[in-house]
C-alpha positions as CSV (number, residue, x, y, z in Angstrom):
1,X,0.0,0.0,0.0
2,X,2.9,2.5,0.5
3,X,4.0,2.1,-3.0
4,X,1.3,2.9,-4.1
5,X,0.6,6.2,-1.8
6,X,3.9,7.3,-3.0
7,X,3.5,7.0,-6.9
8,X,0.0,8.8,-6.0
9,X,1.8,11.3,-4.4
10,X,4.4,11.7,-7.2
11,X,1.4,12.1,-9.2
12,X,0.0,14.8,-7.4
13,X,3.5,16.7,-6.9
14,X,4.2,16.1,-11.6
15,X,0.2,17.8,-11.6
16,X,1.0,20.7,-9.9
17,X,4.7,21.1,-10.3
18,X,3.6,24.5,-12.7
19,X,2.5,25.9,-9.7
20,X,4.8,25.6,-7.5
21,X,6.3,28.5,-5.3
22,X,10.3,28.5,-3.8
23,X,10.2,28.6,-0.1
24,X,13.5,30.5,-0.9
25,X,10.9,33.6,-0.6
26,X,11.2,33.0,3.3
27,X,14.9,33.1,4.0
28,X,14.3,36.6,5.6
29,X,11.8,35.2,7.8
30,X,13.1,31.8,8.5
31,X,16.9,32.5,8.5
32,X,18.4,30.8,11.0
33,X,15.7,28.1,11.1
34,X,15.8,27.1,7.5
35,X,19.3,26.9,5.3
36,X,19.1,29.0,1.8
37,X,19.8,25.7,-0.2
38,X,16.9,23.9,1.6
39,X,14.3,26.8,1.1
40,X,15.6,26.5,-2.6
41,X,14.8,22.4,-2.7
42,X,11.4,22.7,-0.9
43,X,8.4,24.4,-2.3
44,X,4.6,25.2,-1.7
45,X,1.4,25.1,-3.8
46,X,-1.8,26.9,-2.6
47,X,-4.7,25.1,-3.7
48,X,-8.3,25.3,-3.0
49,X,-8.7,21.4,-1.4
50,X,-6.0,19.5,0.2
51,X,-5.3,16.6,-2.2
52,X,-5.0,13.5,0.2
53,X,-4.8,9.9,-0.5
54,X,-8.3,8.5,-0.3
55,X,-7.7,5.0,-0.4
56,X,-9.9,2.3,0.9
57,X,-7.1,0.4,2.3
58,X,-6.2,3.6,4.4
59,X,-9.4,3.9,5.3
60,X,-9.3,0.1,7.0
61,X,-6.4,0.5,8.8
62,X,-8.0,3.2,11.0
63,X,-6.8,6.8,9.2
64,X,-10.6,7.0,8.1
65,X,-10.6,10.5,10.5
66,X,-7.2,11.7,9.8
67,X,-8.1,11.1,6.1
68,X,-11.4,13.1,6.3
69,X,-9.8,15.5,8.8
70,X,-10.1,19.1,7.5
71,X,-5.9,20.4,7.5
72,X,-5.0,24.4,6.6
73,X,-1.7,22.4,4.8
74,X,-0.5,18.9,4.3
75,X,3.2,18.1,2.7
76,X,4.1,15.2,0.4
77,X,7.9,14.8,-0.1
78,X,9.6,18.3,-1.0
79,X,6.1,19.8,-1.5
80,X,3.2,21.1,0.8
81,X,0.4,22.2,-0.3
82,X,-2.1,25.2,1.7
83,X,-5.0,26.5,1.1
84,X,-5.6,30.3,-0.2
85,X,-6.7,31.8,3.4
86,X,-3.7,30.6,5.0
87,X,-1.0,31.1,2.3
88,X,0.4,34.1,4.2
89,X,0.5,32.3,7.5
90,X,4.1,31.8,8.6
91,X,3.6,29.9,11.7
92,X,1.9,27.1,8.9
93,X,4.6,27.5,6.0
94,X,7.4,27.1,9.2
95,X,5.3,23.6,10.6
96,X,5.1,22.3,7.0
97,X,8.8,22.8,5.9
98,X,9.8,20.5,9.4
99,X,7.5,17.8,7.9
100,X,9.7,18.9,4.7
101,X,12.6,18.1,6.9
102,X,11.1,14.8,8.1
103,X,10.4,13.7,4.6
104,X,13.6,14.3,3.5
105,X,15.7,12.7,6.4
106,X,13.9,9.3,6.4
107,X,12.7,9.0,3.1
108,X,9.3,8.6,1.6
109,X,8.2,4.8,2.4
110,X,9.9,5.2,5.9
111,X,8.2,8.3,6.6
112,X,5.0,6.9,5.7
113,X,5.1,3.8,7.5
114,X,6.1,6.1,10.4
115,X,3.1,8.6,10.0
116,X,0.7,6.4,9.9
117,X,2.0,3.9,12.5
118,X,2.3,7.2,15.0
119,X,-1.9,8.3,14.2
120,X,-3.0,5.0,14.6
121,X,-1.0,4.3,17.9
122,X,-1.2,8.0,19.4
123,X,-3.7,10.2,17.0
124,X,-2.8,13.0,15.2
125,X,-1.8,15.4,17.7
126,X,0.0,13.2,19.6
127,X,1.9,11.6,17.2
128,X,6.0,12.1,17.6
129,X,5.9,13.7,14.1
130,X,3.4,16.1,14.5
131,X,4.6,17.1,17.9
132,X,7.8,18.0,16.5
133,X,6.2,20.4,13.8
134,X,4.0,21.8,16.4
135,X,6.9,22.4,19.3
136,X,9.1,23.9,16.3
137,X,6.5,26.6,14.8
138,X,5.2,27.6,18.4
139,X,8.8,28.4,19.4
140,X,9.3,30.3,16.1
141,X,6.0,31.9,16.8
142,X,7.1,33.1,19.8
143,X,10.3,34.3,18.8
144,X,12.6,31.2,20.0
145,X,16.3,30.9,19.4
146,X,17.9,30.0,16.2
147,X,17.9,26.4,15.4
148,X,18.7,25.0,11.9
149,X,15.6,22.7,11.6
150,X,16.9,20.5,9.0
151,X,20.2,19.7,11.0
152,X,17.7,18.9,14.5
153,X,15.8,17.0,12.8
154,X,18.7,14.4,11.0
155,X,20.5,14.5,14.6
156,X,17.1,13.5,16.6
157,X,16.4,10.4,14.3
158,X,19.9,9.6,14.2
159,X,20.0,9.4,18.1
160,X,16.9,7.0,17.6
161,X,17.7,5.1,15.5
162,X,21.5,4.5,17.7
């Protein structure tokens, strides 16, 4: 079932890959937080609905509500997608880029298997993943120290995984 979440997300990322925006347009805001070279590599599309996976199979191992959940942003890989009344929310672009981060460190099938294990074992909002993305846009919110997201994230899965 992963396989095929992942070539329907690479579908979804080729259909809007016109309309996607650089996150490079955040370095001012996000310096610090977010390297230049992986604002360049990530990107956003605002869209009117959330594309999501709607896949029976999903549906019986339990992510039936996460699935039908309404989200203000959802991220697939490199790409997150928002939708038009939230597309100048920082505090949203900032939680979606750690999920960028997440992607990118463990890779797409791992990442997945890990989502969806966390929301079936602890729901959404307590799931490890999610915790991290919240945790890291409430301290940018509220001004927080530096931290280079990216580099957090690879060393937290590293320790782990040790």
């Amino acid at each position: 079932m992963l396989h095929q979440i992942e070539r329907w997300i690479d579908q979804v990322n080729i259909e809007y890959q016109e309309q996607r925006i650089s996150c490079s347009k955040f370095f001012g805001e996000f310096k610090g937080f977010y390297p230049l070279e992986f604002l360049q590599q990530s990107y956003f599309v605002i869209v009117d609905t959330i594309p999501k996976p709607n896949f029976p199979e999903l549906r019986h191992t339990g992510l039936g509500d996460f699935i039908d959940m309404e989200v203000h942003g959802i991220t697939y890989k490199s790409t997150y997608y928002v939708l038009p009344q939230f597309a100048s929310d920082l505090r949203l672009h900032f939680h979606e880029l750690v999920h960028v981060a997440q992607w990118r460190h463990l890779g797409a099938i791992p990442f997945m298997e890990r989502y969806i294990t966390e929301i079936q074992t602890s729901g959404y909002y307590e799931a490890p993943l999610e915790k991290m993305a919240y945790a890291f846009d409430d301290h940018f919110t509220k001004g927080g120290k530096k931290i280079d997201v990216p580099n957090y994230v690879a060393k937290e899965f590293n320790k782990a995984f040790k």
